[in-house]
LODOVEX-371997 format. One record per residue (C-alpha): x, y, z; chain. Coordinates in nm, 2 decimals. Example, Ala and Ser with C-alpha at 12.3 -4.5 7.8 and 13.67 -1.06 7.14 Angstrom:
BEGIN
<node><px>1.23</px><py>-0.45</py><pz>0.78</pz><c>A</c></node>
<node><px>1.37</px><py>-0.11</py><pz>0.71</pz><c>A</c></node>
***
This chain:
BEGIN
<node><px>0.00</px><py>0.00</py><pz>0.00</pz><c>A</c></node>
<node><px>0.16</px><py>0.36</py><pz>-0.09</pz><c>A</c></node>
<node><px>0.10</px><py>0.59</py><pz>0.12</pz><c>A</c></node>
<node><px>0.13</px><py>1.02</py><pz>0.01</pz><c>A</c></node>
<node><px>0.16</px><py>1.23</py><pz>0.33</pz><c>A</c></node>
<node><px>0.13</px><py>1.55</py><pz>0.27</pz><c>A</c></node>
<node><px>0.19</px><py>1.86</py><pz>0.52</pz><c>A</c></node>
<node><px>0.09</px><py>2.23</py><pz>0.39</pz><c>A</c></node>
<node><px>0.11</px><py>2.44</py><pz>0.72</pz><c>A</c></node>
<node><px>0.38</px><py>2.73</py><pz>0.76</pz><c>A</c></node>
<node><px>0.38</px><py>2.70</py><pz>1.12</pz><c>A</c></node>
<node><px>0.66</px><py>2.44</py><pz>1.12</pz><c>A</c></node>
<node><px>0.68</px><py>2.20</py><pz>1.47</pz><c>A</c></node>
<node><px>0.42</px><py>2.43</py><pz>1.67</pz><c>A</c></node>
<node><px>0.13</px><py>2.34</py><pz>1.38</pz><c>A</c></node>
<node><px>-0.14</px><py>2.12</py><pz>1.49</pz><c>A</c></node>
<node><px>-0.21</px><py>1.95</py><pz>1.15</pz><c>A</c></node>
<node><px>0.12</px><py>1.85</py><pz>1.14</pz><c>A</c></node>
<node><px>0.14</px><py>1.68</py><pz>1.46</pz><c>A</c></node>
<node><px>-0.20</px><py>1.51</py><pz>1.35</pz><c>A</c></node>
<node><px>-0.05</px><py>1.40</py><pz>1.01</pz><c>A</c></node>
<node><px>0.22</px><py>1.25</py><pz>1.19</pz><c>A</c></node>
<node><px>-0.04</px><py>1.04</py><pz>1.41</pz><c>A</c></node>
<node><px>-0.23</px><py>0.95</py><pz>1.17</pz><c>A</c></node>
<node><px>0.05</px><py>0.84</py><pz>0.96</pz><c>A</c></node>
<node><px>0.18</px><py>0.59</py><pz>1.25</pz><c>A</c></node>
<node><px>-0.13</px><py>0.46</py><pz>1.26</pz><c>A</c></node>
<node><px>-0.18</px><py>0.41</py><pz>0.93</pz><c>A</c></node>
<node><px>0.14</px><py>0.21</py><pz>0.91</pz><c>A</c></node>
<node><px>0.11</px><py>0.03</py><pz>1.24</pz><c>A</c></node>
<node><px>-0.22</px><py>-0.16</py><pz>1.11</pz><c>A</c></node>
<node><px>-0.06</px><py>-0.18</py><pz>0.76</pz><c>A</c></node>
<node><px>0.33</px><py>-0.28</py><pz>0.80</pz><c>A</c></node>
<node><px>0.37</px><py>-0.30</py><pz>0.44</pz><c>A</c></node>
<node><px>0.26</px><py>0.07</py><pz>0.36</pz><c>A</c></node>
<node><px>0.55</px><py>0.27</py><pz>0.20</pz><c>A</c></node>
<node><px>0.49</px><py>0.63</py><pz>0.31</pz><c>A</c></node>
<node><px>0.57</px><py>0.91</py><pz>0.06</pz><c>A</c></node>
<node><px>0.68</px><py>1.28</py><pz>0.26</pz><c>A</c></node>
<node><px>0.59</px><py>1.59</py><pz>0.09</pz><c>A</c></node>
<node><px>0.64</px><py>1.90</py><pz>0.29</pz><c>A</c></node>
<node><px>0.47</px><py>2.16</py><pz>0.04</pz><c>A</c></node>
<node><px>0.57</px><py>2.45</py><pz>0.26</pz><c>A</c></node>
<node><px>0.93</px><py>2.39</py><pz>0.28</pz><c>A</c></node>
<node><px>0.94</px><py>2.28</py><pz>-0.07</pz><c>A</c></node>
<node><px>0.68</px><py>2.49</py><pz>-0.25</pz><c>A</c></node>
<node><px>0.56</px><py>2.43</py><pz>-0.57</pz><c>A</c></node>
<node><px>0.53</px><py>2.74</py><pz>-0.79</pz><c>A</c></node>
<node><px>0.17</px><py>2.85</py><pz>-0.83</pz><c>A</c></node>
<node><px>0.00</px><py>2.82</py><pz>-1.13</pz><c>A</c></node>
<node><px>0.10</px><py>3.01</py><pz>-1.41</pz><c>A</c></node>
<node><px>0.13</px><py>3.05</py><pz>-1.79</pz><c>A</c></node>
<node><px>0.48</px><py>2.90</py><pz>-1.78</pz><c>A</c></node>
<node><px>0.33</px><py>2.63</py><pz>-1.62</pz><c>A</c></node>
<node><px>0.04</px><py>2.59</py><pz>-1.78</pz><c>A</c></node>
<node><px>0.25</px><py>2.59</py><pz>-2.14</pz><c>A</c></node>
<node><px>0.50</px><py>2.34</py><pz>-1.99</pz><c>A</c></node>
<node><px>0.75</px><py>2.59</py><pz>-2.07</pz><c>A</c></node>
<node><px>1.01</px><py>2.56</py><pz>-1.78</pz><c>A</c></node>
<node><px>1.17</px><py>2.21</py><pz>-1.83</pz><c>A</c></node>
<node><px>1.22</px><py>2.24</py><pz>-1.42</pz><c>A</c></node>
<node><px>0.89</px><py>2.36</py><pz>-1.33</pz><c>A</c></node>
<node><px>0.73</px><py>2.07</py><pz>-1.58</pz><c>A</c></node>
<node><px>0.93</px><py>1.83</py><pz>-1.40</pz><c>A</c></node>
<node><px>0.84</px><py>1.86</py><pz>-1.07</pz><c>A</c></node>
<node><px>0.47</px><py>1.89</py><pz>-1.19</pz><c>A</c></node>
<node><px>0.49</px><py>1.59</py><pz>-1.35</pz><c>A</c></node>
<node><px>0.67</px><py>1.42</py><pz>-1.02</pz><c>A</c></node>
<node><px>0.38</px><py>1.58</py><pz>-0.80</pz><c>A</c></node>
<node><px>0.09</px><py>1.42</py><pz>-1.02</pz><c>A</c></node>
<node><px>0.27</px><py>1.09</py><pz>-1.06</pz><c>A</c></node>
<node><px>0.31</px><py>1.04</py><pz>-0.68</pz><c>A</c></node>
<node><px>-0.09</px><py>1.12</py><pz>-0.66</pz><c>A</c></node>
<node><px>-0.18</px><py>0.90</py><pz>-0.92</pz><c>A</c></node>
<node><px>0.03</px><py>0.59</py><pz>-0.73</pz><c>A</c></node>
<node><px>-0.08</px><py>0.67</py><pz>-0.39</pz><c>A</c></node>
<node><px>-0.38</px><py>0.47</py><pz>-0.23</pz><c>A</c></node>
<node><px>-0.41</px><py>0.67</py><pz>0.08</pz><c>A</c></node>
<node><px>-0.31</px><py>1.04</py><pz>0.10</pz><c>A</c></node>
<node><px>-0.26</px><py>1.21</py><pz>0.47</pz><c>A</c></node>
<node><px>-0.28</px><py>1.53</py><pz>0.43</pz><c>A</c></node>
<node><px>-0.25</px><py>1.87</py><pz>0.66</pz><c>A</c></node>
<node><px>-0.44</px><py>2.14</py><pz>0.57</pz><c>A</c></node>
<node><px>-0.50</px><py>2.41</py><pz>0.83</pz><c>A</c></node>
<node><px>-0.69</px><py>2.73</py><pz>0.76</pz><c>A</c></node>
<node><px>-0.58</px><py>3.04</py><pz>0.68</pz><c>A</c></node>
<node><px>-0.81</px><py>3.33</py><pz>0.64</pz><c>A</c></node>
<node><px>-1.08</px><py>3.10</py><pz>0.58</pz><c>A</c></node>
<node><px>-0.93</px><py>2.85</py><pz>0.33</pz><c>A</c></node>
<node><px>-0.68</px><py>2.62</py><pz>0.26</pz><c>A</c></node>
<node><px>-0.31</px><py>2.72</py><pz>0.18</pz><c>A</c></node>
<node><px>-0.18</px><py>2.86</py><pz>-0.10</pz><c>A</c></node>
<node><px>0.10</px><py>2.60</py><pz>-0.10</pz><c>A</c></node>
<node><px>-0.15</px><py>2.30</py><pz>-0.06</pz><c>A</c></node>
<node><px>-0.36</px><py>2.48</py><pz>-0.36</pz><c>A</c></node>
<node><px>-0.07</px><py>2.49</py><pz>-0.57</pz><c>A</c></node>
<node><px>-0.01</px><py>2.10</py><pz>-0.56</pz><c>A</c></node>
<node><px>-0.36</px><py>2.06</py><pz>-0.57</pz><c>A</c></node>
<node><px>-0.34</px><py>2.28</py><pz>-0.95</pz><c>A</c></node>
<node><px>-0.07</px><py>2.01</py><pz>-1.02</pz><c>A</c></node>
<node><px>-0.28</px><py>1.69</py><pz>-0.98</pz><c>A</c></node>
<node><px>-0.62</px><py>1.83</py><pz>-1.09</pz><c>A</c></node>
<node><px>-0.51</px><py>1.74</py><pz>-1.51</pz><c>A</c></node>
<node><px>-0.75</px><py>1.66</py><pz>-1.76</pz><c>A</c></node>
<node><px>-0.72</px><py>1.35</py><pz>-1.91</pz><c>A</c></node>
<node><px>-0.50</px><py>1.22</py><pz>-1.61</pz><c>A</c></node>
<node><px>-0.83</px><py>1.25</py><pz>-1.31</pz><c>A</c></node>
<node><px>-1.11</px><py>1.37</py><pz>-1.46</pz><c>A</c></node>
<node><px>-1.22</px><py>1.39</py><pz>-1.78</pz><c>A</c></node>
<node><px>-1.54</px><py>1.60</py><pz>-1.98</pz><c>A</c></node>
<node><px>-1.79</px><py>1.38</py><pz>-2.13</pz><c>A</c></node>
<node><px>-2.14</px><py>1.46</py><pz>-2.29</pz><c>A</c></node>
<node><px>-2.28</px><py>1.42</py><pz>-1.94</pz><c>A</c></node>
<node><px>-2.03</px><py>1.62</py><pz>-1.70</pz><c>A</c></node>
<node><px>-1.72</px><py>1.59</py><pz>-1.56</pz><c>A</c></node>
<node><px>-1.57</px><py>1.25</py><pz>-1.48</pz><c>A</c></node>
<node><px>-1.31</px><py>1.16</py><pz>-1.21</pz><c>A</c></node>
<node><px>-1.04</px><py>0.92</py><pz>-1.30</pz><c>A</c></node>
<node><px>-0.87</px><py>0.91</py><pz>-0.96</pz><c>A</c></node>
<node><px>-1.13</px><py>0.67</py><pz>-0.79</pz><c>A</c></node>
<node><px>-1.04</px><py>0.38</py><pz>-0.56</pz><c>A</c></node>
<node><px>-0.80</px><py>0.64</py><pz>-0.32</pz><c>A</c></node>
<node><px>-0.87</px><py>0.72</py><pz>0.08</pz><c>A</c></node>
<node><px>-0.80</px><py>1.02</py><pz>0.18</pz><c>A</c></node>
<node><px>-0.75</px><py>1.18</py><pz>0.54</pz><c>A</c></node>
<node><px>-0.79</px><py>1.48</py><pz>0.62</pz><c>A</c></node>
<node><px>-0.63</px><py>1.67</py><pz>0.93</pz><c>A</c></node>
<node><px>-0.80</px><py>2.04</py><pz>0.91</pz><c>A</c></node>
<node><px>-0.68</px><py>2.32</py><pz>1.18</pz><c>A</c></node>
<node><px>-0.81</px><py>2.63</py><pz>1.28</pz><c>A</c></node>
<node><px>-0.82</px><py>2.91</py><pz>1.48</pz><c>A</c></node>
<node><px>-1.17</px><py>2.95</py><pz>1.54</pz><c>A</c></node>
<node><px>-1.50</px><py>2.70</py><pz>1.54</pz><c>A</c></node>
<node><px>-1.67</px><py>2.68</py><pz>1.23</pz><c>A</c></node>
<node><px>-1.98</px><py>2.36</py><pz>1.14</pz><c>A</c></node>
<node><px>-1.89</px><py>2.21</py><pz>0.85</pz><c>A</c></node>
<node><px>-2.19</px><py>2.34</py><pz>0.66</pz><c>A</c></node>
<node><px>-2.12</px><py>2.69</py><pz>0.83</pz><c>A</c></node>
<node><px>-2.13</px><py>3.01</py><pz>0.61</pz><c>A</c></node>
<node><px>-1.79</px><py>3.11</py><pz>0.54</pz><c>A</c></node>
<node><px>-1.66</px><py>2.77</py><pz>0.59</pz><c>A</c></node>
<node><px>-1.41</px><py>2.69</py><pz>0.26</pz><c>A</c></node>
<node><px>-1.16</px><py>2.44</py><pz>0.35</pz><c>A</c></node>
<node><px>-1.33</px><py>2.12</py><pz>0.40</pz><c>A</c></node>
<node><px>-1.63</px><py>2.20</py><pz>0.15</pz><c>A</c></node>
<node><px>-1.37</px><py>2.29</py><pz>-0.11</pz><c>A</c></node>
<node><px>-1.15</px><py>1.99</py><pz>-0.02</pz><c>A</c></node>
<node><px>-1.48</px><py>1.72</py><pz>-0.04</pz><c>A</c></node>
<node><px>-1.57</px><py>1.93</py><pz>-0.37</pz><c>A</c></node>
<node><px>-1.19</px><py>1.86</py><pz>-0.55</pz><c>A</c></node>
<node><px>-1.18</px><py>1.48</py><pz>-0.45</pz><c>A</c></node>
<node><px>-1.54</px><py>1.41</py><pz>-0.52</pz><c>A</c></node>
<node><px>-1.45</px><py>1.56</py><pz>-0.85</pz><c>A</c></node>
<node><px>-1.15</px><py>1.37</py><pz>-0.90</pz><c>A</c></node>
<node><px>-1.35</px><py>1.08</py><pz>-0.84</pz><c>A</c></node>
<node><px>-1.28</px><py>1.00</py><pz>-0.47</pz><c>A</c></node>
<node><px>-1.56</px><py>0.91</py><pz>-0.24</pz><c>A</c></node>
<node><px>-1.37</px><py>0.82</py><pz>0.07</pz><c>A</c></node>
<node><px>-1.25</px><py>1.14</py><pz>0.19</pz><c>A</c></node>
<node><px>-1.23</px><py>1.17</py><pz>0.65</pz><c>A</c></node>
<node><px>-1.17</px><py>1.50</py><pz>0.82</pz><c>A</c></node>
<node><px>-0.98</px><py>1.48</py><pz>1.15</pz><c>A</c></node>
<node><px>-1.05</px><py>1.85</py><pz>1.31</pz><c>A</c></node>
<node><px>-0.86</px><py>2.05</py><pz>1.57</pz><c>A</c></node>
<node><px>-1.04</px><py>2.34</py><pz>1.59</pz><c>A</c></node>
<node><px>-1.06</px><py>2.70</py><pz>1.81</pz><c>A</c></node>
<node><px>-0.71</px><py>2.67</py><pz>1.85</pz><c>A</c></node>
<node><px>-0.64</px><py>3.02</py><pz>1.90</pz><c>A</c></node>
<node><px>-0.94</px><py>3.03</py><pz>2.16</pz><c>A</c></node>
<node><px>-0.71</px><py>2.94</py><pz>2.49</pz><c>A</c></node>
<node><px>-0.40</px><py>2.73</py><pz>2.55</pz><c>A</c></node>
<node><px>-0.69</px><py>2.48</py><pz>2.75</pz><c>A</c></node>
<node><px>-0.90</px><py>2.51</py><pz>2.46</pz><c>A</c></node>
<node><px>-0.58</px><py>2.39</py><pz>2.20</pz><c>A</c></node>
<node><px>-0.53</px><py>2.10</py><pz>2.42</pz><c>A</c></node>
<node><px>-0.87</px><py>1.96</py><pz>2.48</pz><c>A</c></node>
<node><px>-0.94</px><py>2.05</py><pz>2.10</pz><c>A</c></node>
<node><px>-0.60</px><py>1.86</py><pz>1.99</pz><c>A</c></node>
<node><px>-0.73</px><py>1.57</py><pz>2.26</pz><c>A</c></node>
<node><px>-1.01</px><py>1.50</py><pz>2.15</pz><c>A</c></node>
<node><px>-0.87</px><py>1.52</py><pz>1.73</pz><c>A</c></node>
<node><px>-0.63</px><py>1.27</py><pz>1.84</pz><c>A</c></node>
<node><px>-0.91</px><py>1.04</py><pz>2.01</pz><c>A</c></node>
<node><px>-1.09</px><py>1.05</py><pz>1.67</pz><c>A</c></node>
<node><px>-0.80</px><py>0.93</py><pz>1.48</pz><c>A</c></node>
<node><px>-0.83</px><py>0.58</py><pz>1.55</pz><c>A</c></node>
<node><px>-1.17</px><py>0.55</py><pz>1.37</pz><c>A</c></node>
<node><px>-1.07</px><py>0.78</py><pz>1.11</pz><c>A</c></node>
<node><px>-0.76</px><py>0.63</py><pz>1.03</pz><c>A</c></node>
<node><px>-0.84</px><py>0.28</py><pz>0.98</pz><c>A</c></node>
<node><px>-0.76</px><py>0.24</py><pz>0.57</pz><c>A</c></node>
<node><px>-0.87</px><py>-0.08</py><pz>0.35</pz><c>A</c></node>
<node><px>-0.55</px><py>-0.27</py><pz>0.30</pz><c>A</c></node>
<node><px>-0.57</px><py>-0.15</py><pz>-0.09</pz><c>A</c></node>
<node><px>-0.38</px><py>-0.38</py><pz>-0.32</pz><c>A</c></node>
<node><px>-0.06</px><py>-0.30</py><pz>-0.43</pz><c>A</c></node>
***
C-alpha cells in the first residue's frame, strides 16, 4: 500500500495538523506494515503556483516537478494530508499542488454528461486546523467544502476530516481540542489494506 503524506502548514513544529498528520500516519502504518509512506512537505518545498509558464510546460524544471507531483498522486492509495486554515481556506502551498494533480485526461475527464473523475479507488484523510469554530456546513466555511468538492471531482468518495479546531481560543482550549482530534484518529484512520 503507498502511502502520500502530505503537510501544507507554515507553522513548522508548533502546527497542529502537522502533529495530526504524523499520528495518523503511524497509525496508518502500524495496522498496515507493508505501507510505504511518501513525505511531501509543500511549505518547505513549495511548488510554484500556477501560471502560464506552467500551464505551457515551458520551464523544463517547473514541468518536471509537476509531472513528479501528479505521478506520486496517481500511485498513492491513501493520502494524509494537513491542511489548516488560513483566512478561511486552505493554503496557497496546498492549492498549488492541488493545480498540479487536478489534469484533464489524467483525473477527470469532460464527457457529454459532465465531468468525470479518474482518480477513484484512493482514501483520503484529512487533518484540518483552525483558529476559530466553524460547522462544516457553516457560512464562510471553505476548507473542507472545497476539499470534499476537489476529490469528489476527482472521483474520490472516501475522503475523512480529523479536526482540531478554536485553537487560538485558549491554550486549555488547543489541548482539549488537539485531545479530542487525536481520540478521533483511530476510527478515522483505519484504511482498507488496498492492493498493491
Amino acid at each position: 500500500m503507498k502511502v502520500l503524506h502530505i503537510d501544507s502548514s507554515i507553522s513548522g513544529e508548533a502546527s497542529a495538523s502537522r502533529a495530526l498528520t504524523r499520528e495518523i500516519v503511524a497509525r496508518v502504518t502500524s495496522e498496515h506494515r507493508e505501507a510505504e509512506v511518501t513525505y511531501l512537505d509543500l511549505a518547505a518545498q513549495e511548488l510554484p503556483h500556477l501560471s502560464g509558464k506552467s500551464l505551457a510546460r515551458s520551464d523544463a524544471t517547473e514541468a518536471a516537478r509537476s509531472a513528479a507531483a501528479l505521478e506520486q498522486f496517481l500511485q498513492a492509495q491513501v493520502l494524509v494530508i494537513g491542511a489548516p486554515i488560513y483566512n478561511f481556506s486552505i493554503p496557497s502551498q496546498l492549492k498549488a499542488w492541488i493545480d498540479r494533480i487536478t489534469v484533464a485526461g489524467k483525473t477527470f475527464r469532460y464527457t457529454a454528461s459532465g465531468p468525470e473523475g479518474l482518480a477513484g479507488g484512493k482514501e483520503v484523510i484529512v487533518a484540518m486546523a483552525r483558529g476559530g469554530v466553524t460547522g462544516a456546513d457553516a457560512k464562510g466555511e471553505f476548507g473542507e467544502s472545497y476539499l470534499r468538492f476537489l476529490f469528489a471531482f476527482l472521483g474520490i468518495r472516501n475522503v475523512r476530516f480529523v479536526r482540531a479546531e478554536g485553537l487560538a481560543i485558549s491554550p486549555e482550549h488547543r489541548e482539549a481540542s488537539l485531545n479530542a482530534a487525536r481520540a478521533a484518529i483511530a476510527s478515522v484512520a483505519a484504511v482498507e489494506a488496498l492492493a498493491a
